[in-house]
N, C-alpha and C positions, 0 to 999 in steps of 0.2 A: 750222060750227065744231064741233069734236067735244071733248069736253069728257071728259078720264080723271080718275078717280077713286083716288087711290090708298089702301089697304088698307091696313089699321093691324092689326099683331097684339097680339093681346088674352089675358088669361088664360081659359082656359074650367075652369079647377080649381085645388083646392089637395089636396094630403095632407099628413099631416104623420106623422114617423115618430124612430126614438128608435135614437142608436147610442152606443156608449162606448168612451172615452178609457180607453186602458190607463196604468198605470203603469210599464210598461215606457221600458226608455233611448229608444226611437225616437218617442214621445209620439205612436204611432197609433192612429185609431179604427179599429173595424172595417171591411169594408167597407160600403159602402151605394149597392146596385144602382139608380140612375135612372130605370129602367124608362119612357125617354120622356119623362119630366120633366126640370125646370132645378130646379135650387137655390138658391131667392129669401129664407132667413131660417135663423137659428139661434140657438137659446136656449140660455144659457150659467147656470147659477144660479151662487148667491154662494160655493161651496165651491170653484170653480175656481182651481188655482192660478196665479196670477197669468203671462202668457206671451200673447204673440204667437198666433196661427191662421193654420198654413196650410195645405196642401191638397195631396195628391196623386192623380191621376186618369188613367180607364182609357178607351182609346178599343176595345179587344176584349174587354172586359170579364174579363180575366186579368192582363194588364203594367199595373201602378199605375206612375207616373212624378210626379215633383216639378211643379206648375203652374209656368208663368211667363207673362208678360206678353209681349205680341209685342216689346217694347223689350228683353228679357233680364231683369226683375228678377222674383223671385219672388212670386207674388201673397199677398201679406201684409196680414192684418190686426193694428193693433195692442193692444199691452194693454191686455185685458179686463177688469183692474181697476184703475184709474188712482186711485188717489188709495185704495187697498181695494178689498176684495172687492165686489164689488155683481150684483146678476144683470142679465143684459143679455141683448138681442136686438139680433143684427146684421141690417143688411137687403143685396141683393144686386139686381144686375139681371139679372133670370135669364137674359136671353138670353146671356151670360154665358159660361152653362155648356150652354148647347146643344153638342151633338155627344158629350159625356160622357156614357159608359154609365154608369160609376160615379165615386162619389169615396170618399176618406180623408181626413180631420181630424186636423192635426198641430197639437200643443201644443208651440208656438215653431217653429224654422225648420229647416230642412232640414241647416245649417251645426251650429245648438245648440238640437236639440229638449230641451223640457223636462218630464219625467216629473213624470206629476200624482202629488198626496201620497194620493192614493185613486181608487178606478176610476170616471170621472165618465159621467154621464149627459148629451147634449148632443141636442136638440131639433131636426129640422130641417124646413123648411116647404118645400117641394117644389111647384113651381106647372106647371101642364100647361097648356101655349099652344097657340093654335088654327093647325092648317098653311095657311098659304098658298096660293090656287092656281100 
């Protein structure tokens, strides 16, 4: 009897790195190059104006395009301050985002982005996973 063993993939890193919401009508962040990583967290502090997260990403690291879901709906997170302002960390499963060179962080939705009331700083946790053979 032979007996396989199957392989679990695992984090082998984290970095974490810092980009910012503009105030502009299109409520986008800069961009923020992957470099091989997935995007498993992001920190929101308590100055963010209240709105939706969502996400636009590049698979040649040039054409950014709106996320969505293999079902059609945009990959939305929702309001980050519910009840008020409050600082939060969202968490992610990063495999996720594998295959994304890069992404952009949109304040509110693609339909009614919402322009922050100042240029916000927004946290993000970046985890490097071991390849498979």
């Amino acid at each position: 009897m032979t007996v396989i063993v199957a392989q679990q993939p695992f984090m082998v890193g984290q970095d974490f790195c810092t980009t910012q919401v503009s105030t502009g009508a299109t409520g986008l962040s800069d961009a923020t190059p992957l470099s091989g990583q997935q995007l498993c967290s992001i920190q929101i502090s308590s100055d963010w104006t209240d709105s939706a997260l969502t996400f636009q990403g590049t698979l040649d690291g040039v054409n950014y395009y709106n996320v969505y879901t293999s079902t059609g709906g945009e990959v939305t997170y929702g309001s980050t301050a519910a009840g008020g302002n409050q600082s939060r960390v969202l968490i992610f499963d990063p495999w996720f985002w594998s295959g994304f060179r890069g992404i952009k962080i949109r304040s509110g939705t693609a339909a009614a982005p919402v322009a922050q009331a100042a240029v916000r700083n927004v946290v993000l946790g970046l985890a490097r996973l071991n390849q498979l053979p």
